[in-house]
BADREN-655940 format. One record per atom (N, C-alpha, C): residue number from 1; residue in three letters; atom name; x, y, z. Coordinates in Angstrom, 2 decimals. Layout:
N
+-----+-----+----+---------+---------+---------+
!   i !  aa ! at !       u !       v !       w !
+-----+-----+----+---------+---------+---------+
! NUM ! Ala ! CA !       X !       Y !       Z !
...
+-----+-----+----+---------+---------+---------+
***
This chain:
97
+-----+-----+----+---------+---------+---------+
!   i !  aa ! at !       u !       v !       w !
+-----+-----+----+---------+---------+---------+
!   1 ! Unk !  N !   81.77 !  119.34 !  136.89 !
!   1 ! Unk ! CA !   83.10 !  119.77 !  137.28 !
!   1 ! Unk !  C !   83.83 !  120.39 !  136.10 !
!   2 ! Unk !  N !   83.77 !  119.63 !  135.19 !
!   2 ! Unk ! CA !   84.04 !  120.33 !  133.88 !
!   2 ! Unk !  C !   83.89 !  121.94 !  133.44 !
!   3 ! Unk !  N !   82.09 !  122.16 !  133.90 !
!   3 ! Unk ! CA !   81.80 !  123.31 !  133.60 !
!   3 ! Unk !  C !   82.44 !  124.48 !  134.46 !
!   4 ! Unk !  N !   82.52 !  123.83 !  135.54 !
!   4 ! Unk ! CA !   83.36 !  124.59 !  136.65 !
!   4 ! Unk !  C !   84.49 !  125.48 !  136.45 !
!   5 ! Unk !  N !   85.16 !  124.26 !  135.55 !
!   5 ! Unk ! CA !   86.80 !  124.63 !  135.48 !
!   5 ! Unk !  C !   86.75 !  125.93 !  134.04 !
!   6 ! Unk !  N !   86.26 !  125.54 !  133.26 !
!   6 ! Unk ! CA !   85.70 !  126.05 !  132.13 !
!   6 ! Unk !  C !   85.30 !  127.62 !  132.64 !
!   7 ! Unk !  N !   84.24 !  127.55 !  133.44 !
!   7 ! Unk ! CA !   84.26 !  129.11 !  134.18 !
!   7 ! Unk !  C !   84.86 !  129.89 !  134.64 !
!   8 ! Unk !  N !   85.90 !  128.93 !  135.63 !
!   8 ! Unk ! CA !   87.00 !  129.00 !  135.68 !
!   8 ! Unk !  C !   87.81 !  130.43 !  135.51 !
!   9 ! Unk !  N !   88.23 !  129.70 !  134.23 !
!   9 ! Unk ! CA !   89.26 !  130.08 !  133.34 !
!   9 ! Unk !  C !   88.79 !  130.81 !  132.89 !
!  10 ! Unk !  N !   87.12 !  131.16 !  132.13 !
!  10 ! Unk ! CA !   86.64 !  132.85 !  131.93 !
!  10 ! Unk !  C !   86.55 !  133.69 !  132.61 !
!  11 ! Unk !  N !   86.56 !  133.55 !  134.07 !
!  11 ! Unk ! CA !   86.44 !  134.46 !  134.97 !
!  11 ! Unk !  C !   88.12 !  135.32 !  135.00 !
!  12 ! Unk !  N !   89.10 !  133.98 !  135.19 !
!  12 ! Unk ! CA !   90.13 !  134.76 !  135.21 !
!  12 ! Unk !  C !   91.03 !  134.96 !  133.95 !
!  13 ! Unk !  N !   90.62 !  135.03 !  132.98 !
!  13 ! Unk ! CA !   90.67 !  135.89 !  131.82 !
!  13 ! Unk !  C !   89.81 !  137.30 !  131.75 !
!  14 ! Unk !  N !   88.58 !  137.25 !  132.16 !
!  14 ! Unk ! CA !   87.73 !  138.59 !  132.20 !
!  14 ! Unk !  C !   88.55 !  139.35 !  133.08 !
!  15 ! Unk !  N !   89.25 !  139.04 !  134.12 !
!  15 ! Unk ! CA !   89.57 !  140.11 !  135.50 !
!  15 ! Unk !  C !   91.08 !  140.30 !  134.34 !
!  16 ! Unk !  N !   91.74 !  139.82 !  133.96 !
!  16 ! Unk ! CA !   92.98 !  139.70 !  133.76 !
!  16 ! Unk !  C !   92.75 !  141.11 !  132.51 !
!  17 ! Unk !  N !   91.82 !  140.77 !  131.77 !
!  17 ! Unk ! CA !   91.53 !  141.88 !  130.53 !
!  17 ! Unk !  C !   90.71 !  143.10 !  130.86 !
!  18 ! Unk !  N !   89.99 !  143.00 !  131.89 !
!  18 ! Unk ! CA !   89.43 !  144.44 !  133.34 !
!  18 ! Unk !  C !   91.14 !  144.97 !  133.52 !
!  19 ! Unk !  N !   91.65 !  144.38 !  134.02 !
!  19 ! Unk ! CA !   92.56 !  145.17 !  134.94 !
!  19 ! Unk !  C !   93.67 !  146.04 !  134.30 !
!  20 ! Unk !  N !   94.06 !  145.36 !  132.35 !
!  20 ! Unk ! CA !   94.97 !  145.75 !  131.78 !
!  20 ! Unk !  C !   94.42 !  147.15 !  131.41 !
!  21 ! Unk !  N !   95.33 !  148.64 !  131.79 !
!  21 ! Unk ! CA !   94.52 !  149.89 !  131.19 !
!  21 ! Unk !  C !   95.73 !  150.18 !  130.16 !
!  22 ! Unk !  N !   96.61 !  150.02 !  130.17 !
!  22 ! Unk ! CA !   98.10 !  150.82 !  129.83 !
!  22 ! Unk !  C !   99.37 !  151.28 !  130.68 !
!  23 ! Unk !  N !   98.89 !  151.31 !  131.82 !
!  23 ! Unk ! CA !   99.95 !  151.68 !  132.64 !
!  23 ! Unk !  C !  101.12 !  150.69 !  132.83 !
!  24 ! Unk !  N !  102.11 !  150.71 !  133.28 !
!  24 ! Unk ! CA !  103.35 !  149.81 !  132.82 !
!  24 ! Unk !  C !  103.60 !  149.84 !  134.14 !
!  25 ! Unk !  N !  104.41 !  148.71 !  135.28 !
!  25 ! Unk ! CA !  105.11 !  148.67 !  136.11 !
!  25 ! Unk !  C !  106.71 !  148.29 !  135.20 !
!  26 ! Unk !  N !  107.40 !  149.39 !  135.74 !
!  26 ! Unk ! CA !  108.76 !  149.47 !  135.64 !
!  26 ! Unk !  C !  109.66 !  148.60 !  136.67 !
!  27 ! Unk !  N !  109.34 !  148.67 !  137.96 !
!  27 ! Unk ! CA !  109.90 !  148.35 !  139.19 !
!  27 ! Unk !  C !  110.38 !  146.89 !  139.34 !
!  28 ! Unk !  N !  108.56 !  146.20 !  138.64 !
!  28 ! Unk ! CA !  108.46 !  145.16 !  139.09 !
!  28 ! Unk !  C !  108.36 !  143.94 !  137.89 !
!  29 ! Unk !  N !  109.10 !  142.89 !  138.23 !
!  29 ! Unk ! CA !  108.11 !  142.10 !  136.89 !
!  29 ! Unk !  C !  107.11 !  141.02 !  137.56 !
!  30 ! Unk !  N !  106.76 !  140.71 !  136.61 !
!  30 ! Unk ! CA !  105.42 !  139.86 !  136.90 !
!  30 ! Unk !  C !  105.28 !  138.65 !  135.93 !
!  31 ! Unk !  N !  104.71 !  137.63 !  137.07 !
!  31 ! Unk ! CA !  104.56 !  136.48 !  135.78 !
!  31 ! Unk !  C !  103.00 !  136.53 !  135.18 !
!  32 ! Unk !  N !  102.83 !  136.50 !  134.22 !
!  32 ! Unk ! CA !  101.56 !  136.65 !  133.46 !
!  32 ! Unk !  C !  100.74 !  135.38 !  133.77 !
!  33 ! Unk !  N !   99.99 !  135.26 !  134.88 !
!  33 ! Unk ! CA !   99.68 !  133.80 !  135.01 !
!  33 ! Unk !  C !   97.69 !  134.04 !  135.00 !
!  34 ! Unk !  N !   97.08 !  133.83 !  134.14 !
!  34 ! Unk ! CA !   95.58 !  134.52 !  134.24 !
!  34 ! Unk !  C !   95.21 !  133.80 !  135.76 !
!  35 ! Unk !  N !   95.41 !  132.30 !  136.18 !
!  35 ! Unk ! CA !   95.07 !  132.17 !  137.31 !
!  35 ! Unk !  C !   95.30 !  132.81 !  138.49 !
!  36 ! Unk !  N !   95.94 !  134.10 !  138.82 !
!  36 ! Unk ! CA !   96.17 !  135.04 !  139.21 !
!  36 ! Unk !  C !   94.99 !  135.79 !  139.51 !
!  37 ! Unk !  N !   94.16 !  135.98 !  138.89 !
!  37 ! Unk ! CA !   92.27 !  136.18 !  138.79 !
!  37 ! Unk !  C !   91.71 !  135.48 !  139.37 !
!  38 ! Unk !  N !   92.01 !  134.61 !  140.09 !
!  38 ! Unk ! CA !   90.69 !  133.83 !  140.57 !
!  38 ! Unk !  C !   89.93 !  134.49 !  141.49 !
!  39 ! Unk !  N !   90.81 !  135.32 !  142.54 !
!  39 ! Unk ! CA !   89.52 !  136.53 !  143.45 !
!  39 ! Unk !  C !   88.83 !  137.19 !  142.89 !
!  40 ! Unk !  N !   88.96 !  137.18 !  141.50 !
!  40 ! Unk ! CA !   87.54 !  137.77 !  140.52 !
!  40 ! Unk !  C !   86.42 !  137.10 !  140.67 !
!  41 ! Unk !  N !   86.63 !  136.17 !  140.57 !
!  41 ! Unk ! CA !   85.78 !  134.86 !  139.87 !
!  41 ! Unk !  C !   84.44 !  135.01 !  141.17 !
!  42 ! Unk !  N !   84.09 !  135.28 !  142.27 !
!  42 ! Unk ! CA !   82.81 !  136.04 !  142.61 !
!  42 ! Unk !  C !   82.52 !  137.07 !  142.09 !
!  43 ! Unk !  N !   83.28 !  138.25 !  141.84 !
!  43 ! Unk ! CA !   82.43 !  139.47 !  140.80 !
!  43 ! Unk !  C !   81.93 !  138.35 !  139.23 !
!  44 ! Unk !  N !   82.60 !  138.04 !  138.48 !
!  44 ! Unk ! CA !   82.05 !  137.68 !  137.52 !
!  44 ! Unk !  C !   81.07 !  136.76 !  137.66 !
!  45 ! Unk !  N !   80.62 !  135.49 !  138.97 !
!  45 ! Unk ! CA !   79.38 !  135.01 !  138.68 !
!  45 ! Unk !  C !   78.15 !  135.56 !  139.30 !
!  46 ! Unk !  N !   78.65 !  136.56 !  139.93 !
!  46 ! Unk ! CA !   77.65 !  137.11 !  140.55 !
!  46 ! Unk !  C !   77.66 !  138.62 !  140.39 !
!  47 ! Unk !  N !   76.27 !  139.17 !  140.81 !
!  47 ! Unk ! CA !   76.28 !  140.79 !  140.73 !
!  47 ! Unk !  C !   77.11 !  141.25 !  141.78 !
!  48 ! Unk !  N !   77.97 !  140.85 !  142.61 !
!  48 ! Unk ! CA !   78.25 !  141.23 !  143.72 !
!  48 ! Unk !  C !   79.90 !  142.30 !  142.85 !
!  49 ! Unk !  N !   79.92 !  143.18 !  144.13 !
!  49 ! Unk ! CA !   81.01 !  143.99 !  143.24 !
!  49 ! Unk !  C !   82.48 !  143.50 !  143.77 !
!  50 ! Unk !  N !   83.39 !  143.58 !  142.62 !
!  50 ! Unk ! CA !   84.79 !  143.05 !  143.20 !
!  50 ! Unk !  C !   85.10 !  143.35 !  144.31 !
!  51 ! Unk !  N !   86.00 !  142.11 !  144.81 !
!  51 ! Unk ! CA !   86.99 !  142.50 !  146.41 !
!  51 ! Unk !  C !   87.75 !  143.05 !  145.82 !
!  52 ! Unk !  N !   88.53 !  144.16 !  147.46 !
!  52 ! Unk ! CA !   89.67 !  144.50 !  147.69 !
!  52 ! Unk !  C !   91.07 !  143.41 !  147.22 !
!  53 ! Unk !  N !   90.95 !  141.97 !  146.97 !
!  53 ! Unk ! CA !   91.69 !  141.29 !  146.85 !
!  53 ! Unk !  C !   91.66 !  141.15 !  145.02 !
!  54 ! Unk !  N !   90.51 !  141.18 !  144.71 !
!  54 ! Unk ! CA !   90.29 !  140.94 !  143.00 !
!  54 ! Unk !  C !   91.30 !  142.00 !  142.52 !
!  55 ! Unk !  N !   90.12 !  143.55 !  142.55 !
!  55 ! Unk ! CA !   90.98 !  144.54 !  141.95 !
!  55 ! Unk !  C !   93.17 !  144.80 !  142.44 !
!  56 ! Unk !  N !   93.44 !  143.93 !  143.76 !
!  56 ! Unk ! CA !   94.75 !  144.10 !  144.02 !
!  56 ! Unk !  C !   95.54 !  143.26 !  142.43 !
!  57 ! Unk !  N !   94.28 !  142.26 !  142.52 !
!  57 ! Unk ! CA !   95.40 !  141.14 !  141.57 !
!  57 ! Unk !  C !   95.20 !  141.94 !  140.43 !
!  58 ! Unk !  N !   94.37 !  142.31 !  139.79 !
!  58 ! Unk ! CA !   93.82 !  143.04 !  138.43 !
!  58 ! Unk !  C !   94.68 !  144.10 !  138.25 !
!  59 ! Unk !  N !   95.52 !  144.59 !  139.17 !
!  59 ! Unk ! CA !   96.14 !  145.69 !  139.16 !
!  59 ! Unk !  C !   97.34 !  145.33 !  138.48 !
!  60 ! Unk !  N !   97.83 !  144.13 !  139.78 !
!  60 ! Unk ! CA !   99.09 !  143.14 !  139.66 !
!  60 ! Unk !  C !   99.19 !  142.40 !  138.22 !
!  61 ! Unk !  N !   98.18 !  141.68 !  137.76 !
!  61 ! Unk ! CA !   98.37 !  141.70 !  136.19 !
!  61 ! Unk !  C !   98.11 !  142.74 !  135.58 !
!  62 ! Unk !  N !   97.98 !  143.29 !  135.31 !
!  62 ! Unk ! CA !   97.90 !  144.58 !  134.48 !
!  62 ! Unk !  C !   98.48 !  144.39 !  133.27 !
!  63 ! Unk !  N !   99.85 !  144.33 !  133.71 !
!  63 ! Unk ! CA !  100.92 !  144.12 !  132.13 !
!  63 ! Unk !  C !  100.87 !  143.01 !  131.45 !
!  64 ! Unk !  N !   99.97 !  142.31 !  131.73 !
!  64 ! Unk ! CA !   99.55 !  141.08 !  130.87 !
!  64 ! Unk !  C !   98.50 !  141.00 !  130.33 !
!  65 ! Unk !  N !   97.86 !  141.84 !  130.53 !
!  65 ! Unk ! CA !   96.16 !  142.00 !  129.94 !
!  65 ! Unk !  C !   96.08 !  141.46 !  128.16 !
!  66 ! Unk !  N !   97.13 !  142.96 !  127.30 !
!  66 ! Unk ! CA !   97.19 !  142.33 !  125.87 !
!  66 ! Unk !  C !   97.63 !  140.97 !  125.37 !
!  67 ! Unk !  N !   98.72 !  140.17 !  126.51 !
!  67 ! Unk ! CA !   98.66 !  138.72 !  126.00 !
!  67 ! Unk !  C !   97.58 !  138.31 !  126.35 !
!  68 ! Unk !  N !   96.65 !  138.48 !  127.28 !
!  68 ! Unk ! CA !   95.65 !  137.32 !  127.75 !
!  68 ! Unk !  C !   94.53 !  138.00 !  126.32 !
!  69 ! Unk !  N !   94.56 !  138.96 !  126.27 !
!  69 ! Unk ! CA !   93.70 !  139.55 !  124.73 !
!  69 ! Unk !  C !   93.81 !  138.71 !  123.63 !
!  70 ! Unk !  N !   95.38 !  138.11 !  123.42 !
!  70 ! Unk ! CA !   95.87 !  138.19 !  122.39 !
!  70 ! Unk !  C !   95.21 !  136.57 !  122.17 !
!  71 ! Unk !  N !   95.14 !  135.59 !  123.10 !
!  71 ! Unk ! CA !   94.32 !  134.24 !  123.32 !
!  71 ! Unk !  C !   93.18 !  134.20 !  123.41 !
!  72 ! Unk !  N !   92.91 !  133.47 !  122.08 !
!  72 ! Unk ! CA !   91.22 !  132.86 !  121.99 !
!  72 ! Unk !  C !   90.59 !  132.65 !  122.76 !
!  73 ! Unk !  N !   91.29 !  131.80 !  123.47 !
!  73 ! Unk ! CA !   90.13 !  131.34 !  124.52 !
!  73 ! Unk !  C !   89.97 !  132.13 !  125.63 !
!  74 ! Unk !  N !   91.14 !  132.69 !  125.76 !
!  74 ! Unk ! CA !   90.82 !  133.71 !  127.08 !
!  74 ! Unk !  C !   90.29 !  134.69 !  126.74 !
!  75 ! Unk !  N !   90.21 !  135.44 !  125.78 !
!  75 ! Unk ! CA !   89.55 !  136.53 !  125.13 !
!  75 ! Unk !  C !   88.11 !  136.32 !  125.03 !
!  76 ! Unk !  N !   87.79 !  135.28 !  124.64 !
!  76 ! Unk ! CA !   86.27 !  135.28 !  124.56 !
!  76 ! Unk !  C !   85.74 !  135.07 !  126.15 !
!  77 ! Unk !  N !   86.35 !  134.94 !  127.17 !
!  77 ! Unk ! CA !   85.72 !  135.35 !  128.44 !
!  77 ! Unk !  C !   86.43 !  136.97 !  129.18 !
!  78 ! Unk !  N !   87.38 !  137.36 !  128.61 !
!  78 ! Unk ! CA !   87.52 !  138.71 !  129.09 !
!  78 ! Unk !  C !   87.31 !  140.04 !  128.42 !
!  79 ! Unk !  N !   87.19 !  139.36 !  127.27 !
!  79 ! Unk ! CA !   86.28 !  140.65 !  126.17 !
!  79 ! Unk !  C !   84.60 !  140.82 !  126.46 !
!  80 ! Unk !  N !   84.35 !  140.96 !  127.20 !
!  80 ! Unk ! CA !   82.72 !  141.40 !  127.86 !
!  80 ! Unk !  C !   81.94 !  142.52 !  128.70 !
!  81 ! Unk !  N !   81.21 !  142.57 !  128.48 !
!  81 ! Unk ! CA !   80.53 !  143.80 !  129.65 !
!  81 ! Unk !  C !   80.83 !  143.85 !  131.04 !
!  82 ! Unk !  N !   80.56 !  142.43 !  131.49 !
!  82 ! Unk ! CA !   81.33 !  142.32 !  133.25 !
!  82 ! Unk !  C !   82.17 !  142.41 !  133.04 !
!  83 ! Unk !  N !   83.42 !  141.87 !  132.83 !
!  83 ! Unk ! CA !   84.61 !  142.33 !  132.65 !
!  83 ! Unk !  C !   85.06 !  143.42 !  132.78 !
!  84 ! Unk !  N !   84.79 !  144.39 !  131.54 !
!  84 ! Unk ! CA !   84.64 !  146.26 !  131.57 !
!  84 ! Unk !  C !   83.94 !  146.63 !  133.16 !
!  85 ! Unk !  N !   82.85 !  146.01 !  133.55 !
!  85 ! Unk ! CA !   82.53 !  147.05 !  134.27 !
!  85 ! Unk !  C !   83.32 !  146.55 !  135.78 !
!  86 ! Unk !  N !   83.85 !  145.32 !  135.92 !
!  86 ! Unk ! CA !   84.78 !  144.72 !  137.24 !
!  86 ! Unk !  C !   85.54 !  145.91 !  136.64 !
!  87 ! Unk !  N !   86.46 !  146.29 !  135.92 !
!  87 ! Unk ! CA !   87.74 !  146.70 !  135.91 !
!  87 ! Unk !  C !   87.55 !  148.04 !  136.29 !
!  88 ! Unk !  N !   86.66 !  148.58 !  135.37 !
!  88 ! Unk ! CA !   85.52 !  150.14 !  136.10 !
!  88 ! Unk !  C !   85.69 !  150.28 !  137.56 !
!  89 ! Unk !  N !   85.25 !  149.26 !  138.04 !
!  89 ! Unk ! CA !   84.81 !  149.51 !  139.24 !
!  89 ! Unk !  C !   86.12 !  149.52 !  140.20 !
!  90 ! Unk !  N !   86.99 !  148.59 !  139.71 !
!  90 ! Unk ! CA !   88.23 !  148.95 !  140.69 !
!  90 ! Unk !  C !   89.21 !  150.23 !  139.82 !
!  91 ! Unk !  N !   89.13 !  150.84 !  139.01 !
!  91 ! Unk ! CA !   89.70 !  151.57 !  138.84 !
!  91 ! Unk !  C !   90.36 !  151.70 !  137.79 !
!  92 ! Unk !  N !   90.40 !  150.42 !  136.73 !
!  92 ! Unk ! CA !   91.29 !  150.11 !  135.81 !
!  92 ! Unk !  C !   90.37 !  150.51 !  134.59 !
!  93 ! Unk !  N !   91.15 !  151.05 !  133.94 !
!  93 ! Unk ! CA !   90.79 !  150.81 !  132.29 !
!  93 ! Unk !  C !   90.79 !  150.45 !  131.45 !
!  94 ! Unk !  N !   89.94 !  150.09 !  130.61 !
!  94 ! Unk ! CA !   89.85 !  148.38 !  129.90 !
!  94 ! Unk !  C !   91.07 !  148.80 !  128.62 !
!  95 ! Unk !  N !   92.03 !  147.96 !  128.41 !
!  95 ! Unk ! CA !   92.80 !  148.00 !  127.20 !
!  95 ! Unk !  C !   92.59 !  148.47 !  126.07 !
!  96 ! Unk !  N !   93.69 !  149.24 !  125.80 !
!  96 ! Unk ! CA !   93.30 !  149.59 !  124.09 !
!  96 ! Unk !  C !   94.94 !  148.79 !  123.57 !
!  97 ! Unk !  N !   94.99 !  147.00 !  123.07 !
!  97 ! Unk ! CA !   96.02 !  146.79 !  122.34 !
!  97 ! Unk !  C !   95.88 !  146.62 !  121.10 !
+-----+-----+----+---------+---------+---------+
***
């Protein structure tokens, strides 16, 4: 269960750091919550390609991507190849902070 939770939390750090490209919502604010990712969390354990629901949230955090960067621990599960290529695939471009 442990390992679970642990996955967890890399999965939705990876979608959270996929989804951040640069683009800014003005309109709206948002709470930066990485558990917000969890409809990732099938693209990242599996080859299967993100839902319509993942990439919505990945979008929706967006403007939080460089804090979730900016954390160790979340960084070392959203700084990765799946990651890049979930965010690819819905459309986003991986951060430059």
């Amino acid at each position: 269960m442990h390992k679970f939770s642990f996955v967890s939390l890399c999965v939705m750090a990876l979608a959270a750091v996929v989804l951040f490209s640069g683009e800014t919502r003005m309109a709206e604010a948002v709470t930066c919550d990485v558990s917000e990712l969890s409809p990732c969390m099938a693209a990242i354990m599996s080859p299967k390609p993100p839902s319509a629901t993942c990439c919505s949230k990945l979008k929706e955090q967006k403007p939080c991507f460089c804090q979730y960067l900016k954390n160790p621990t979340i960084k070392q599960f959203v700084d990765t190849p799946k990651a890049k290529r979930i965010a690819s695939t819905c459309g986003v471009e991986y951060p430059q902070c």
